[in-house]
LUMLUMMI-957473 format. One record per residue (C-alpha): chain; residue number from 1; x, y, z; residue in one letter. Coordinates in steps of 0.05 Angstrom, whole numbers. Layout:
% residues N
+-------+-----+--------+--------+--------+-----+
| chain |   n |      u |      v |      w | res |
+-------+-----+--------+--------+--------+-----+
|     A | NUM |      X |      Y |      Z |   a |
...
+-------+-----+--------+--------+--------+-----+
***
This chain:
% residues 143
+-------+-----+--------+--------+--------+-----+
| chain |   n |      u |      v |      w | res |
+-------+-----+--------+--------+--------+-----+
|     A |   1 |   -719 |   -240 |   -285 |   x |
|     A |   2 |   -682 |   -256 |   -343 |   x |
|     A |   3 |   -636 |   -207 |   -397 |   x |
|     A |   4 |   -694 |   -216 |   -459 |   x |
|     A |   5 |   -743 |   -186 |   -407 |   x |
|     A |   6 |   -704 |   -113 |   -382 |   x |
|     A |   7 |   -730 |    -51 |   -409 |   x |
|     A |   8 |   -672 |      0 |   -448 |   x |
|     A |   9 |   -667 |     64 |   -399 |   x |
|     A |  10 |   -639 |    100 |   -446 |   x |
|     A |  11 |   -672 |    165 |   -464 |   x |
|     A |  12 |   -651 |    181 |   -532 |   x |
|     A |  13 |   -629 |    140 |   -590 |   x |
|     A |  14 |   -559 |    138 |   -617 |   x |
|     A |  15 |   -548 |    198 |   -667 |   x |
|     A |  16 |   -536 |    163 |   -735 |   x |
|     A |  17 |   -482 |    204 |   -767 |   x |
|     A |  18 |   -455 |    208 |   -844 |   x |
|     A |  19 |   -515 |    181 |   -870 |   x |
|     A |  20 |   -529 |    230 |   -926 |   x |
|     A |  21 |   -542 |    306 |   -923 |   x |
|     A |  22 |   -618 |    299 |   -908 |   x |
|     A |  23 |   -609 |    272 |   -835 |   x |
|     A |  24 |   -581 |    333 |   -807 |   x |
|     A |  25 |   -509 |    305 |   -792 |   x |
|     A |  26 |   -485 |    280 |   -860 |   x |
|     A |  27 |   -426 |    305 |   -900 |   x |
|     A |  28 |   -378 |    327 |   -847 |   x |
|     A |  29 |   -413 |    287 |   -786 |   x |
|     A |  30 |   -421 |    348 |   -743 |   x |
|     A |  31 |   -343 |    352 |   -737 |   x |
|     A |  32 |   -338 |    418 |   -772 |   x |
|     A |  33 |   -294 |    417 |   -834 |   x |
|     A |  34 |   -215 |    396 |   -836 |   x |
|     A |  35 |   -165 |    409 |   -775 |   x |
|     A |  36 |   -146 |    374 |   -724 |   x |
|     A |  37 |   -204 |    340 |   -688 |   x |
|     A |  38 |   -241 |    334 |   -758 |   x |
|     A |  39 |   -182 |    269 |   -777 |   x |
|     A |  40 |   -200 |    198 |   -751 |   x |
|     A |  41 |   -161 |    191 |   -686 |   x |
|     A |  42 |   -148 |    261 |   -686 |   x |
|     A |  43 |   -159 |    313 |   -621 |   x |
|     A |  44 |   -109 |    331 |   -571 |   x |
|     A |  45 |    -81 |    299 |   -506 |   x |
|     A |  46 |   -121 |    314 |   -435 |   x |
|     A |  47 |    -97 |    379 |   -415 |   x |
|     A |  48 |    -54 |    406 |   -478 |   x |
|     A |  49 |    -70 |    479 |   -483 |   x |
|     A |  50 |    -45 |    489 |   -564 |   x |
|     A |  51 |     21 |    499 |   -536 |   x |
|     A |  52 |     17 |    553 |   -485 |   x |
|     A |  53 |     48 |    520 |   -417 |   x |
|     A |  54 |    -14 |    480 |   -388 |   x |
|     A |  55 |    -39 |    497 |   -320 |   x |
|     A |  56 |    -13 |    439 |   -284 |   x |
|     A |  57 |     59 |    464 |   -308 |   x |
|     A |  58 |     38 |    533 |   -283 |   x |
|     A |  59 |     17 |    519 |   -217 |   x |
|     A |  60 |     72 |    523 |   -154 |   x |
|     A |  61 |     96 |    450 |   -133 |   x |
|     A |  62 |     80 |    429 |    -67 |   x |
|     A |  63 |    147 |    403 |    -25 |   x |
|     A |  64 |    154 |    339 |      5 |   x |
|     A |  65 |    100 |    303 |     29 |   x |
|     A |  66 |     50 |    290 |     91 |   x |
|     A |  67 |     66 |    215 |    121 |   x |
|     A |  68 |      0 |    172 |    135 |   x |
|     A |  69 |     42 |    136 |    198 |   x |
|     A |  70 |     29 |    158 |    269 |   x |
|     A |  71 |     92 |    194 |    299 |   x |
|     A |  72 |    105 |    163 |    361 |   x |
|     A |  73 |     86 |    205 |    430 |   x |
|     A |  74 |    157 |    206 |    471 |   x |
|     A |  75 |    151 |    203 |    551 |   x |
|     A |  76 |    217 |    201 |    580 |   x |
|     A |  77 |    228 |    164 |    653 |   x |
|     A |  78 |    240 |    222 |    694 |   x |
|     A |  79 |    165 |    234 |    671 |   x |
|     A |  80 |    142 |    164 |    705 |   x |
|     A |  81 |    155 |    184 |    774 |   x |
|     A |  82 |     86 |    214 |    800 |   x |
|     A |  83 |     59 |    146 |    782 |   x |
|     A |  84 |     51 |     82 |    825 |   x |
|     A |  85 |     29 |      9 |    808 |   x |
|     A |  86 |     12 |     -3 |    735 |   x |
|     A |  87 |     14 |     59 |    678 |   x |
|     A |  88 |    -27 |     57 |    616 |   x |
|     A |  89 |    -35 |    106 |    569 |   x |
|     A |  90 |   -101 |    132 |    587 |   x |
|     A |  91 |    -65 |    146 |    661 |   x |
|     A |  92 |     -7 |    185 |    616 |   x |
|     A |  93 |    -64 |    221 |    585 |   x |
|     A |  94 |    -99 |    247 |    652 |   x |
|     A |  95 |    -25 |    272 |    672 |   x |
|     A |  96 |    -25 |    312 |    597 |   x |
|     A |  97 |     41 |    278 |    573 |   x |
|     A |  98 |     16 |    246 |    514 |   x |
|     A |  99 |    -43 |    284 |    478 |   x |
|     A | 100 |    -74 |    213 |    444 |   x |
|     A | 101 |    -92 |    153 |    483 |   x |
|     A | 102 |   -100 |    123 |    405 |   x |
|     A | 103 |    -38 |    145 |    383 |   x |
|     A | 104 |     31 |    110 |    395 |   x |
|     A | 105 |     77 |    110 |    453 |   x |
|     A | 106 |    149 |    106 |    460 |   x |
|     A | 107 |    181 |    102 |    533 |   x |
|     A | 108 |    252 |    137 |    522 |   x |
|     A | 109 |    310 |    125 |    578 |   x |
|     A | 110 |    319 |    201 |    596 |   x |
|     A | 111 |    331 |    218 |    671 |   x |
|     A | 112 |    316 |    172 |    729 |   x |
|     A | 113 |    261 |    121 |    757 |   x |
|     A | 114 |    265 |    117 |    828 |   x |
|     A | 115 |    217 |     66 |    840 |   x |
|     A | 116 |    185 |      2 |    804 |   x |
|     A | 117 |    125 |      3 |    757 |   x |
|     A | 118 |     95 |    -44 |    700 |   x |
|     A | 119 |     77 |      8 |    639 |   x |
|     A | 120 |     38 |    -12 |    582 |   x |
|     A | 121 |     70 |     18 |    514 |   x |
|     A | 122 |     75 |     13 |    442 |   x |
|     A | 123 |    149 |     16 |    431 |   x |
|     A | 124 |    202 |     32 |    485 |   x |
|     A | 125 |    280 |     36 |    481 |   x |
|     A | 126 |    332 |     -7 |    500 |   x |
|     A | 127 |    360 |     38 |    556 |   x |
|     A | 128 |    295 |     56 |    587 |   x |
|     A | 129 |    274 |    -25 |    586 |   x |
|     A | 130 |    337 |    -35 |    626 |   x |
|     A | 131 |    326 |     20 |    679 |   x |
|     A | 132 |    253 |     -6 |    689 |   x |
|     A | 133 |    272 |    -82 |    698 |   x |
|     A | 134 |    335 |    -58 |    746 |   x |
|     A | 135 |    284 |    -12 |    794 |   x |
|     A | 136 |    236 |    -77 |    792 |   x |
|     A | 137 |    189 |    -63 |    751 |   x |
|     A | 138 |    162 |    -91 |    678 |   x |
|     A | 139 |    144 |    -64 |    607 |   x |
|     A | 140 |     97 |    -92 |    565 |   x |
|     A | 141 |     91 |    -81 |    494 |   x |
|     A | 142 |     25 |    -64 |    468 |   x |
|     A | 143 |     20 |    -95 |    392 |   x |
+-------+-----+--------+--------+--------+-----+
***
């Protein structure tokens, strides 16, 4: 297929305009006679209202804003000690103490661990780290 052989789809012809007062558009070219939009380059901005206040000035503003980053699900240590062996998040999720397996864990240093386990999470703190490594145990970091 080459460019000399496509077919126009265009329905209707380009109006010709200002081409004498037979034609149906001549004179004024359909733009109605002097103001504003009648002048070359003439018309108004996208939502000017003649000077009343336009409506996005009228309308309330909306405060702050919604952030598109995942806050991070917080499960303290005192919260690790029902489990044994190795924790993942989809074991944190069958005990109900995150409510996403998809969304971001942090491991926070609050209360005890009494006894060693290797936890898989997406960000932990530096106190908790140390109480898991001191009962024995191991924390990876999911990336």
């Amino acid at each position: 297929m080459k460019l000399n052989n496509l077919t126009s789809i265009s329905k209707d012809e380009k109006k010709r305009v200002g081409r004498g007062t037979g034609s149906g558009k001549g004179k004024t070219s359909g733009r109605g006679t002097k103001g504003q939009n009648s002048r070359t380059g003439g018309g108004v901005r996208v939502g000017f209202e003649g000077g009343q206040t336009p409506l996005t000035q009228r309308l309330p503003k909306l405060k702050g804003f919604k952030s598109r980053k995942p806050k991070n699900q917080p499960v303290n240590l005192k919260d690790l000690n029902v489990f044994t062996g190795k924790v993942t998040k989809e074991k944190l999720l069958e005990k109900g103490l995150i409510k996403s397996a998809k969304g971001p864990v942090k491991l926070l240093g609050q209360g005890g661990l009494e006894k060693a386990i290797d936890i898989s999470v997406d960000a932990v703190s530096k106190s908790a780290e140390a109480e898991v490594i001191k009962k024995g145990g191991k924390v990876t970091i999911i990336k």
